[in-house]
Steps between C-alpha positions, in 0.01 A plus 500: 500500500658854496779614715391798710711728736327688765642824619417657789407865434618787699259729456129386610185527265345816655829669481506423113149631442578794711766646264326390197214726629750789563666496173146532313440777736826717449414450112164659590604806718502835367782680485494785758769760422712679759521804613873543304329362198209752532728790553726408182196457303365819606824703579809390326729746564391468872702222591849678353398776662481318865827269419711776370443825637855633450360507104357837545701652231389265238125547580564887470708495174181186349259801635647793325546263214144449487398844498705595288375242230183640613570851407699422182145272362309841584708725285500256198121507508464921530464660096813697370421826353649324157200258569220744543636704209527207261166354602342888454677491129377155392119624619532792358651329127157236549265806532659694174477156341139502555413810393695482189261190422144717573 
């Protein structure tokens, strides 16, 4: 015959079924976020802003940087008179060129 040791257990058979039963539950929960995780998601900057309000000067100098960027993207897209005028020239070479072939 076989040698066997009984133990007594600590923990009694409900108790054990209990936490298996929460642990397939906490895998099965949806993940409801936070208010801070909401507001980072939405607002990034929002959470600096709160924290660190002595940064003032940084948002103002990130701001003018910005428009400035802005402003400098607008004035690369407006036409030079050198643009017009060479566009004008090539139109007007494609017309002659079509009439000399008539």
């Amino acid at each position: 015959m076989r040698e066997i040791t009984v133990r007594a257990d600590n923990r009694l058979p409900f108790e054990i079924m209990f936490e298996e039963k929460m642990k397939e539950e906490r895998g099965n929960q949806i993940h409801v976020p936070s208010l801070g995780e909401v507001l980072q998601k939405r607002f990034p900057r929002l959470n600096d802003i709160i924290c660190n309000p002595t940064a003032i000067k940084e948002r103002r100098r990130e701001a003018r940087r910005r428009r400035a960027l802005r402003v400098i993207e607008e004035y690369d897209k407006v036409r030079t008179f050198d643009d017009l005028l060479r566009e004008a020239y090539e139109k007007q070479m494609r017309e002659d060129s079509l009439l000399m072939h008539k």
